[in-house]
CHARMM-style PDB file with segment names, atoms N, HN, CA, C and O in Angstrom:
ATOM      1  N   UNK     1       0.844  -1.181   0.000  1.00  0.00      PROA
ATOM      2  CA  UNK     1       0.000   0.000   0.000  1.00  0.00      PROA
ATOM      3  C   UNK     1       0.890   1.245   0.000  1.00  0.00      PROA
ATOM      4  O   UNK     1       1.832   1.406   0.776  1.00  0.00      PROA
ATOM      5  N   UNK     2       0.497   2.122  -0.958  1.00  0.00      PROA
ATOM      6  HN  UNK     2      -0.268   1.991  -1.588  1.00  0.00      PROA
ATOM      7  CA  UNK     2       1.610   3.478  -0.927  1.00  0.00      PROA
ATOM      8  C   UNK     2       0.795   4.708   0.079  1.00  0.00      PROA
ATOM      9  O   UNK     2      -0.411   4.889   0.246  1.00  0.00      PROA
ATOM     10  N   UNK     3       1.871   5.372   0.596  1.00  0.00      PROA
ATOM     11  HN  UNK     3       2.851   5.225   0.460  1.00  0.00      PROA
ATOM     12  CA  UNK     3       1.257   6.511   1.466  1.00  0.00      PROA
ATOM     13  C   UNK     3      -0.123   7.468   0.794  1.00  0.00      PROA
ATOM     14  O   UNK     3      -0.841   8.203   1.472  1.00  0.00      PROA
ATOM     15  N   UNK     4      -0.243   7.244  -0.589  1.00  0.00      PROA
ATOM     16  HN  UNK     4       0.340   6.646  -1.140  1.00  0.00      PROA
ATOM     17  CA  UNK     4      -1.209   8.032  -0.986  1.00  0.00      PROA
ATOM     18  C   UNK     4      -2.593   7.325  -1.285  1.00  0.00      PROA
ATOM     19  O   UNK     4      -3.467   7.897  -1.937  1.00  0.00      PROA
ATOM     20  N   UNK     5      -2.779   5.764  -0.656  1.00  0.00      PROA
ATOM     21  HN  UNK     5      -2.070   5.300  -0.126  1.00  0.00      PROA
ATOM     22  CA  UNK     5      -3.935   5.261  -0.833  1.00  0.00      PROA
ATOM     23  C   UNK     5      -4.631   5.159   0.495  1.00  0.00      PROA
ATOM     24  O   UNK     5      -5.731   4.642   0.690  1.00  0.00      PROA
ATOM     25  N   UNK     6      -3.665   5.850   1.586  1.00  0.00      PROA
ATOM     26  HN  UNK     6      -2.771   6.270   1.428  1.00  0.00      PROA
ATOM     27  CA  UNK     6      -4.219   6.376   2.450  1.00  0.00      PROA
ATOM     28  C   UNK     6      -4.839   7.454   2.449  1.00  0.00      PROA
ATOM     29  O   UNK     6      -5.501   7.679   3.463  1.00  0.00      PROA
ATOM     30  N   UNK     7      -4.852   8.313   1.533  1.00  0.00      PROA
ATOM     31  HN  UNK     7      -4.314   8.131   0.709  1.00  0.00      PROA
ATOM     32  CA  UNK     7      -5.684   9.920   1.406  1.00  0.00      PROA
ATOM     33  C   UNK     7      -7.122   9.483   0.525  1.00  0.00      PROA
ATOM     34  O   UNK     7      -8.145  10.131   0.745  1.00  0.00      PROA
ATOM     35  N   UNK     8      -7.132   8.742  -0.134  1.00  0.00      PROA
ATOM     36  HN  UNK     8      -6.301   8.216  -0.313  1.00  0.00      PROA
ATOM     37  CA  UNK     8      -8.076   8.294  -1.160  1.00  0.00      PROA
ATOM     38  C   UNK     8      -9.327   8.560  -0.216  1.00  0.00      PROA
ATOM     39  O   UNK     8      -9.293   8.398   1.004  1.00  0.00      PROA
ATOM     40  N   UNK     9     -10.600   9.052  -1.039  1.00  0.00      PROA
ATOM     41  HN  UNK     9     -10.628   9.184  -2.030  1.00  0.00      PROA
ATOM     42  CA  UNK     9     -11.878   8.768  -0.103  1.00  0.00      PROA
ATOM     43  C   UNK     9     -12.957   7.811   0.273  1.00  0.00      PROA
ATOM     44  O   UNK     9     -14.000   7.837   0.925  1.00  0.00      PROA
ATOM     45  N   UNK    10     -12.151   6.822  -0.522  1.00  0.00      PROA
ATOM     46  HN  UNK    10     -11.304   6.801  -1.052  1.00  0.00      PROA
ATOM     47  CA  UNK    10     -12.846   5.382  -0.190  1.00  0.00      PROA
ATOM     48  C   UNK    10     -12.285   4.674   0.928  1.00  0.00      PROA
ATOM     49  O   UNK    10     -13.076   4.101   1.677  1.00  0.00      PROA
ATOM     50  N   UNK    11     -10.921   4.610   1.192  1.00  0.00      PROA
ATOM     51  HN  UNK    11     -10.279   5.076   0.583  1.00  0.00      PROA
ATOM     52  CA  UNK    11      -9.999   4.706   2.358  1.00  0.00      PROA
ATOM     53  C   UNK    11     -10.664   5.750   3.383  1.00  0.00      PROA
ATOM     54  O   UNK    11     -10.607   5.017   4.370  1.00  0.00      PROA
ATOM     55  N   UNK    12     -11.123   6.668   3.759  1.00  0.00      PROA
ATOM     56  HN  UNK    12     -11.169   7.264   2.957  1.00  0.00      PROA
ATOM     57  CA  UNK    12     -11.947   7.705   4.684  1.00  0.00      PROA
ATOM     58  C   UNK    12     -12.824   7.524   4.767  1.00  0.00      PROA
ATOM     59  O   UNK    12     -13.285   7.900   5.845  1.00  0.00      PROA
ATOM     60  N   UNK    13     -13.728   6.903   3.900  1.00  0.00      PROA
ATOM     61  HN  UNK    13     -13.354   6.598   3.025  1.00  0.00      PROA
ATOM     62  CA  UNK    13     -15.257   7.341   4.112  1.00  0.00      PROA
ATOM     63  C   UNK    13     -15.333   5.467   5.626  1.00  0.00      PROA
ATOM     64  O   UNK    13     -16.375   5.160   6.205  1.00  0.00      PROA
ATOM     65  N   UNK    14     -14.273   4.858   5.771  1.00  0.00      PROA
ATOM     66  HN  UNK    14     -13.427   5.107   5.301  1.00  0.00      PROA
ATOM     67  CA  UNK    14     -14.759   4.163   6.800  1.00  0.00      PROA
ATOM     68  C   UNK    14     -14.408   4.436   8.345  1.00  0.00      PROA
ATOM     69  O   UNK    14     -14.496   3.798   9.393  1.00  0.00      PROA
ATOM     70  N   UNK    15     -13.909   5.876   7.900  1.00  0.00      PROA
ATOM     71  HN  UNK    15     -13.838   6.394   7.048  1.00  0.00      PROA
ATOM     72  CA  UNK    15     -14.341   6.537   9.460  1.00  0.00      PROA
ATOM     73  C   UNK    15     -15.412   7.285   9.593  1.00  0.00      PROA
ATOM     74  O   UNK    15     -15.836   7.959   8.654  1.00  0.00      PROA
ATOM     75  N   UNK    16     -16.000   7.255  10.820  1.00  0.00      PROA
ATOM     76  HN  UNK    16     -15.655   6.708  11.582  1.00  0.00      PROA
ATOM     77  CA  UNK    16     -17.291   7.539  10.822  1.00  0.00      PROA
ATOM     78  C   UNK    16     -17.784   9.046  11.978  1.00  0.00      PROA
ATOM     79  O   UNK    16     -18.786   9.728  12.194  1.00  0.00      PROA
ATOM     80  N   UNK    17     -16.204   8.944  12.507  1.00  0.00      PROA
ATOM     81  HN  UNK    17     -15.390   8.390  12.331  1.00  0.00      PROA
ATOM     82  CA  UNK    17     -16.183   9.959  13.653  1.00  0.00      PROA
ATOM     83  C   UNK    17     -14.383  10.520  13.750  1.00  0.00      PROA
ATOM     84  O   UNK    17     -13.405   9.947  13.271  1.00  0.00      PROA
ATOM     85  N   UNK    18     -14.419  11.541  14.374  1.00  0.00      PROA
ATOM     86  HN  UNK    18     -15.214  12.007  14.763  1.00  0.00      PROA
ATOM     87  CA  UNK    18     -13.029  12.224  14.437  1.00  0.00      PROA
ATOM     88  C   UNK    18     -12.573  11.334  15.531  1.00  0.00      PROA
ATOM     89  O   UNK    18     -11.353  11.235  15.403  1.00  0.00      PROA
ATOM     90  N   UNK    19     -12.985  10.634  16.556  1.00  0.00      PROA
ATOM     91  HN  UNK    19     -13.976  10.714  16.659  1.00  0.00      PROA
ATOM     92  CA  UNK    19     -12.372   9.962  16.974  1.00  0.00      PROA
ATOM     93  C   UNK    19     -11.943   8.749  16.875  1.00  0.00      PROA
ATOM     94  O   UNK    19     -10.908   8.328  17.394  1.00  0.00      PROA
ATOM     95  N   UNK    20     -12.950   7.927  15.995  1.00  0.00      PROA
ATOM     96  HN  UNK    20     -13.790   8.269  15.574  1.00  0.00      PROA
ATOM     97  CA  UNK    20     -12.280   6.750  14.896  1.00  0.00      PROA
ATOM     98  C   UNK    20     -11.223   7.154  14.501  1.00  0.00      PROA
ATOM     99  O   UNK    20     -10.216   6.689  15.035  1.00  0.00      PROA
ATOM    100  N   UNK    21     -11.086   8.117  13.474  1.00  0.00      PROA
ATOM    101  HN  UNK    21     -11.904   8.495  13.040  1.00  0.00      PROA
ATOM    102  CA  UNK    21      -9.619   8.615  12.733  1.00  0.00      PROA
ATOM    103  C   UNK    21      -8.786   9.124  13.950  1.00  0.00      PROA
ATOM    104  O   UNK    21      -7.916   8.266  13.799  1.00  0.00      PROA
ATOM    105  N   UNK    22      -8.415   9.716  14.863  1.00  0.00      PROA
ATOM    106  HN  UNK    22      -9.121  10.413  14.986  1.00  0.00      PROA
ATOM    107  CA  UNK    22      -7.881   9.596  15.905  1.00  0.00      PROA
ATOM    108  C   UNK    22      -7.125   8.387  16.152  1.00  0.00      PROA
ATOM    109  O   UNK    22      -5.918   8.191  16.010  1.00  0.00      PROA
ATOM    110  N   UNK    23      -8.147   7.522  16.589  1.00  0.00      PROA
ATOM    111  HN  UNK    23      -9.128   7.681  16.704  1.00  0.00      PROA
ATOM    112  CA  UNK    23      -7.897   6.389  17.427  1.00  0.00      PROA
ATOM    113  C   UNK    23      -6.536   5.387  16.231  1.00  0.00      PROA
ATOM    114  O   UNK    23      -5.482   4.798  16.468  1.00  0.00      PROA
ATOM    115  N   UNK    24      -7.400   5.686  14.887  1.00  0.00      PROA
ATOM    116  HN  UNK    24      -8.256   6.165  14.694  1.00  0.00      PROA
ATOM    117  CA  UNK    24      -6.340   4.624  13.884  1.00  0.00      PROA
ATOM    118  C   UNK    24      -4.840   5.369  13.620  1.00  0.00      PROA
ATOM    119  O   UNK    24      -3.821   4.859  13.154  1.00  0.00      PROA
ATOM    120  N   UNK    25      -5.036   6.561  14.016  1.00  0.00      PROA
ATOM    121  HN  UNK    25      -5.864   6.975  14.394  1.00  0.00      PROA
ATOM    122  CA  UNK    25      -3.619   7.453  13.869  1.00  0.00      PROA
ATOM    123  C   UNK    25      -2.830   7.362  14.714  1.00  0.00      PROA
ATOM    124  O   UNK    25      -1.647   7.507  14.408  1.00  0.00      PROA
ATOM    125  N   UNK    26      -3.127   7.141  15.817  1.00  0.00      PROA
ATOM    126  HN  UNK    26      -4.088   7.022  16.066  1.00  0.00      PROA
ATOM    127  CA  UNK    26      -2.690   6.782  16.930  1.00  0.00      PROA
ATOM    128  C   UNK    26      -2.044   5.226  16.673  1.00  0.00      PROA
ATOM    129  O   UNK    26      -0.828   5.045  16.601  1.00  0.00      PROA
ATOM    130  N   UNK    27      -2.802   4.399  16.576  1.00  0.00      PROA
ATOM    131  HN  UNK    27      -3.789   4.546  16.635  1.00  0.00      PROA
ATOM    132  CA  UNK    27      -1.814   2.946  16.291  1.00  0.00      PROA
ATOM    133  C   UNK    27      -0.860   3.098  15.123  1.00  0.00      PROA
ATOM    134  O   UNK    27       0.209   2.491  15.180  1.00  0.00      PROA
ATOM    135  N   UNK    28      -1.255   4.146  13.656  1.00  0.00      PROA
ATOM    136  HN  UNK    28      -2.124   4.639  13.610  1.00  0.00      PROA
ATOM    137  CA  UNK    28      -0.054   4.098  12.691  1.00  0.00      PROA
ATOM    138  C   UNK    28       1.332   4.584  13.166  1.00  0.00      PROA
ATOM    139  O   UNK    28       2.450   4.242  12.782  1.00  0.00      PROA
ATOM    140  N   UNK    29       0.831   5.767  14.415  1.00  0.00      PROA
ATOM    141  HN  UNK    29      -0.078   6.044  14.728  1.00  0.00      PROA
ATOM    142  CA  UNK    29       1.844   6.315  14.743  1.00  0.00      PROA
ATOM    143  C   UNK    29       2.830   5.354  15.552  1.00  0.00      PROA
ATOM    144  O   UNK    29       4.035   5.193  15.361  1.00  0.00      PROA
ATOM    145  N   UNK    30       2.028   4.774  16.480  1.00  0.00      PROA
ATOM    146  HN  UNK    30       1.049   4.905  16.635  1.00  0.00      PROA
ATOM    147  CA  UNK    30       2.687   3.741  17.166  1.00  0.00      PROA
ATOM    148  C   UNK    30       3.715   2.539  16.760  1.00  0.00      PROA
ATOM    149  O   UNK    30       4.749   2.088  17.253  1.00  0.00      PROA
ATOM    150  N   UNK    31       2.806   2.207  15.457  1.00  0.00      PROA
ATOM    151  HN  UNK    31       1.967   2.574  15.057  1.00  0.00      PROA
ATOM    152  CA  UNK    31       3.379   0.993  14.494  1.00  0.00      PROA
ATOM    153  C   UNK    31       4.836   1.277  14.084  1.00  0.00      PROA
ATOM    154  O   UNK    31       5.841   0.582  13.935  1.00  0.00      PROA
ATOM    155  N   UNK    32       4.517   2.669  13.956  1.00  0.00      PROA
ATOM    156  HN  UNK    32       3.701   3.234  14.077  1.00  0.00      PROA
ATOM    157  CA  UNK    32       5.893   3.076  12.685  1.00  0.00      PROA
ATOM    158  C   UNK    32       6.629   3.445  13.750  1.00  0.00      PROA
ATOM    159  O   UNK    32       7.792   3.295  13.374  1.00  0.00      PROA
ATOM    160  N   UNK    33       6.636   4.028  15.389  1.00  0.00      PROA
ATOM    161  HN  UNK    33       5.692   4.150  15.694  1.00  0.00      PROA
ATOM    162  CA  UNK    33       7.775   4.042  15.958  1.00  0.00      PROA
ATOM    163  C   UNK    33       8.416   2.643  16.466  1.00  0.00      PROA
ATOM    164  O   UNK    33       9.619   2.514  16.694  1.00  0.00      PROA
ATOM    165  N   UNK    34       7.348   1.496  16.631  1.00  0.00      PROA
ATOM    166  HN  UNK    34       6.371   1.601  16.446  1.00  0.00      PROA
ATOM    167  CA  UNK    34       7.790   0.442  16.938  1.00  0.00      PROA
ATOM    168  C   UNK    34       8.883  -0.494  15.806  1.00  0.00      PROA
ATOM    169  O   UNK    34       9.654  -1.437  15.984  1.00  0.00      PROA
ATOM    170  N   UNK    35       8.492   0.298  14.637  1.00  0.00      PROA
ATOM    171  HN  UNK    35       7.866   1.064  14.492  1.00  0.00      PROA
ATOM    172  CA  UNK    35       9.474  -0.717  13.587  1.00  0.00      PROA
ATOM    173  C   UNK    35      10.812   0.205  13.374  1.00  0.00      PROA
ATOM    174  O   UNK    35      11.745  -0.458  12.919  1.00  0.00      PROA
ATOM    175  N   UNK    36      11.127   1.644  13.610  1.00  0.00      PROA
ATOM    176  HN  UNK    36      10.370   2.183  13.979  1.00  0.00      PROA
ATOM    177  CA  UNK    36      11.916   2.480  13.411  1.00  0.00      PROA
ATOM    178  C   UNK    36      12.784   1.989  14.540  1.00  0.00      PROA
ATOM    179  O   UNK    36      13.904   1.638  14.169  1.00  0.00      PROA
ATOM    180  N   UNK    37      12.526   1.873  15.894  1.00  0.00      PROA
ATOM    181  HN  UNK    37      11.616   2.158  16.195  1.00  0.00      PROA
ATOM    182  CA  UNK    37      13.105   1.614  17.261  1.00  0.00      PROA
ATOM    183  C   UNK    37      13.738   0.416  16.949  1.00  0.00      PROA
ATOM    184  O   UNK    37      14.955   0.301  17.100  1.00  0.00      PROA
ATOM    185  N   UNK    38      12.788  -0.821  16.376  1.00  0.00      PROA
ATOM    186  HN  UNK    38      11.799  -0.728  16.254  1.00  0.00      PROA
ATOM    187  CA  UNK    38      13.771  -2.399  15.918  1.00  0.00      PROA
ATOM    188  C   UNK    38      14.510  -2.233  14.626  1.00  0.00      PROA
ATOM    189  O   UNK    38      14.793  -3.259  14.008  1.00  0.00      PROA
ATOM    190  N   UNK    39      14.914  -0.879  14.062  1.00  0.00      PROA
ATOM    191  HN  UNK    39      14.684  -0.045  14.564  1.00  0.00      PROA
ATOM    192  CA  UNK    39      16.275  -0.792  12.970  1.00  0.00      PROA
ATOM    193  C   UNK    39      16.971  -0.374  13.543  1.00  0.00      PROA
ATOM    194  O   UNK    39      18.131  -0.607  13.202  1.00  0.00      PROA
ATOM    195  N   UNK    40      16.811   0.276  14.451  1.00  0.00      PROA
ATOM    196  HN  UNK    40      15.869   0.466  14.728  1.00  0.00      PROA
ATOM    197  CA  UNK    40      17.989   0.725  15.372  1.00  0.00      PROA
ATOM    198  C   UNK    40      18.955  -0.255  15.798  1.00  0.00      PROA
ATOM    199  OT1 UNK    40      19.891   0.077  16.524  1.00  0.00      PROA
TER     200      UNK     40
END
């Protein structure tokens, strides 16, 4: 998946609240420090 099929609005329209999208930004953010920390 490329960073820009995350902007798409078929990709968005399955959040349903600002805190859904919140909540999933929150684990991408998480994800990607957890795999950056194990290249270290």
């Amino acid at each position: 998946m490329k960073k820009e099929d995350l902007l798409s609005n078929d990709f968005l329209k399955q959040f349903t609240s600002g805190e859904e999208l919140n909540d999933f930004l929150k684990q991408i953010q998480k994800r990607g420090i957890e795999k950056m920390l194990e290249g270290e």
